[in-house]
N, C-alpha and C positions, 0 to 999 in steps of 0.2 A: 571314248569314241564320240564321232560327230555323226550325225546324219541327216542330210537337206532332201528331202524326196524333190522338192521344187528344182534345186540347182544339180540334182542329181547327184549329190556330191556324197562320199561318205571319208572320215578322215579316221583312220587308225592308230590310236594313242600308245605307243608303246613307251613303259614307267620309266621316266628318268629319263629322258630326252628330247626337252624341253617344251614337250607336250602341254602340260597345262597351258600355257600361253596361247599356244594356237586354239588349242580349246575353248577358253575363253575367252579368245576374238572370233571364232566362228558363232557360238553363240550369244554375240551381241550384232553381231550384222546378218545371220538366218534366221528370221522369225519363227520358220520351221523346224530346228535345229532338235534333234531326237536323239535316244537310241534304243539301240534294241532289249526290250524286256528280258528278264532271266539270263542277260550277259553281264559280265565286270566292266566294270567299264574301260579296263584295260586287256580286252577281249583280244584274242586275236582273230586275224581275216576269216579263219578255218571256223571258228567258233562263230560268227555271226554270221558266215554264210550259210550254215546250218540250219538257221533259225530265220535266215530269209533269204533264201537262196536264188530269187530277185533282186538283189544289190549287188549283183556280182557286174550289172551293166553299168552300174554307176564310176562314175571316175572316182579314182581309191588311192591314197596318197597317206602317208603316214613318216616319220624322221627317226633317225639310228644312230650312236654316238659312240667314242672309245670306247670300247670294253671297259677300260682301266679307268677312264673318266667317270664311266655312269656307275662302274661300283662303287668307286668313292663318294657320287652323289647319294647315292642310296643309302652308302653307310654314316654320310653327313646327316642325311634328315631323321633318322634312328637317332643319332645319337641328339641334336636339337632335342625331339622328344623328350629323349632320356633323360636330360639336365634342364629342360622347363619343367615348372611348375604351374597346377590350375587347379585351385583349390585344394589346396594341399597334399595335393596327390602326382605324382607325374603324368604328366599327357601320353606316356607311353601306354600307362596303364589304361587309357581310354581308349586304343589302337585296337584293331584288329589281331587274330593271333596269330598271324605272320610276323608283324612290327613286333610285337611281344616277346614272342623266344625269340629273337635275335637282337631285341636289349637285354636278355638274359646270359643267353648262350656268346656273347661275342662283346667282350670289355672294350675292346678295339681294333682300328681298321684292318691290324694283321691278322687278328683270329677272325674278322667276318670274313675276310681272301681266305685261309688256309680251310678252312672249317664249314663257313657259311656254304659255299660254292658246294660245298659235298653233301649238307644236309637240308638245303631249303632246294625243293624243285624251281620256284618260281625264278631261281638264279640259276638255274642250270639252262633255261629255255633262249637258244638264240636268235638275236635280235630281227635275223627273215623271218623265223616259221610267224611270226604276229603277222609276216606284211605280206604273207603269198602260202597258197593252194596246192594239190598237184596239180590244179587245172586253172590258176587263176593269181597275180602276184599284183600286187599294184601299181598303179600305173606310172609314179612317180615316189622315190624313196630320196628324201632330203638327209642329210647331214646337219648335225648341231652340236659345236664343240663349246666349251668354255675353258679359259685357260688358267691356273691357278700357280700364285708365284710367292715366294717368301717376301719380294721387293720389286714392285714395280716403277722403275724409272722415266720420266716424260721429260724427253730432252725436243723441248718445244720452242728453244731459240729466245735470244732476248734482245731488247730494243738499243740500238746506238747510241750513243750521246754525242752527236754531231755538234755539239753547241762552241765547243770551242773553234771547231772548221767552221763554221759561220761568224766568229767573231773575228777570224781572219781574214774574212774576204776570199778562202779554199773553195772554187768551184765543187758541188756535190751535183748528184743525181742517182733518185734512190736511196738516202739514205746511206751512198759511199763519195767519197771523195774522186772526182776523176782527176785520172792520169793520163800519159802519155806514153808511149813505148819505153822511153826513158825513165818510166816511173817519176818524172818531175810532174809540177801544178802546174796552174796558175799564178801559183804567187814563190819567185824567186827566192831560190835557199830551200821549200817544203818539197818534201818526195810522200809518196805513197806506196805503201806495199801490203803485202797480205787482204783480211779480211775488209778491211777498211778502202782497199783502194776498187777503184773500176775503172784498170789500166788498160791500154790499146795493146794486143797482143799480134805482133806480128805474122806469127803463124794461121790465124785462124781472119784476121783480117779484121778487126772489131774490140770496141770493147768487151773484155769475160769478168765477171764476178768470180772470186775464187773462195773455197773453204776448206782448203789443207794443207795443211802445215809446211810440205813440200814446196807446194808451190808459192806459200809467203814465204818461205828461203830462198827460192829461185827468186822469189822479186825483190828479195833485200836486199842481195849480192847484186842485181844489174843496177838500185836504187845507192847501192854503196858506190858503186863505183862510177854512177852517173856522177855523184856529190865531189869525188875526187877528183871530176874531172879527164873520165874516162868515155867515150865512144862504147855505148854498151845499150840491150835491146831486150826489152821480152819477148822471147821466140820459141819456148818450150811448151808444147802441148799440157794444158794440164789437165790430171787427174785423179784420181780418189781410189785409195785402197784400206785397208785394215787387217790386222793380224789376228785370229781366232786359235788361240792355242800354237801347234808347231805350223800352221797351213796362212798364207799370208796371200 
């Protein structure tokens, strides 16, 4: 918990959700920054009103996360414990005797779900009773997810190499080659299509950048058939889909 008697403020730390951080940015910007004696400091509301039952005016604000998220937070920082070492000894063994049996009683994340959940109270308590009263809830309850993935992918796009359309004299802008409805250049015999071109699309009245597949087939066939000597236009809407399993 935080407490600003100055700013009025009191924030309620409920474990594992991403609490410390807020924590320890309020106490670096309230001088004042407190809390209440003879509480945990992962108290709940009910529990510190108790004890001062004058903060109940104070604006009261505390964050709450997946179930399924913050038990596996919890069961991460148990197990860090478990498998450091500090002076020869496990840092679990330096823990509190909550951490303790349940580096004993719980080898892994299944037995701390099937087992923990039914023998440690402190996992049994849901994540409001911390943040609200029968007569008092706070005034503001935040949300803090983190999300966690076997392989994270960053399809962050990558730079053109226009250098040969510049050693040809190919009008660009932006970094694509522009076109014409016809998907012809500037320079006789060159067409453009797909991602590389930024053709005049007749339907929409302007040049459009495109990035789908679809629609660099649509502009290769009208670019095909400019080259052969065909009366032909880009004139199809374009747009952007994807298929997720059977649902497209």
């Amino acid at each position: 918990m935080v407490i600003s008697d100055r700013a009025r403020l009191l924030f309620v730390h409920v474990q594992k959700t991403g609490g410390s951080t807020i924590h320890n940015r309020l106490t670096e910007v309230l001088p004042d920054a407190r809390q209440v004696k003879g509480v945990d400091r992962h108290g709940t509301l009910n529990q510190i009103l108790r004890i001062e039952p004058e903060l109940s005016t104070y604006w009261t604000f505390g964050m709450v996360r997946n179930p399924g998220a913050r038990m596996l937070s919890w069961y991460n920082m148990v197990d860090r414990f478990r498998s450091s070492k500090e002076g020869g000894a496990s840092r679990l063994d330096r823990k509190n005797n909550f951490m303790r049996t349940v580096g004993e009683t719980c080898p892994d994340f299944e037995a701390f779900v099937m087992k923990g959940l039914d023998e440690f109270k402190r996992l049994q308590t849901p994540q409001w009773r911390y943040l609200a009263t029968k007569t008092r809830r706070a005034d503001f309850i935040g949300r803090q997810e983190t999300l966690e993935a076997d392989l994270i992918l960053a399809a962050t796009g990558v730079r053109p190499n226009t250098e040969l359309a510049g050693v040809a004299g190919v009008p660009m802008q932006d970094s694509r080659i522009v076109a014409d409805e016809d998907l012809s250049t500037g320079v006789p015999q060159v067409y453009a299509a797909g991602d590389v071109a930024l053709a005049f699309n007749t339907g929409a009245g302007r040049r459009l950048p495109i990035e789908h597949w679809q629609d660099a087939e649509d502009q290769g066939k009208v670019a095909g058939a400019t080259a052969a000597g065909d009366d032909a236009a880009w004139s199809g809407v374009p747009g952007f889909w994807t298929t997720i399993g059977d649902t497209t």
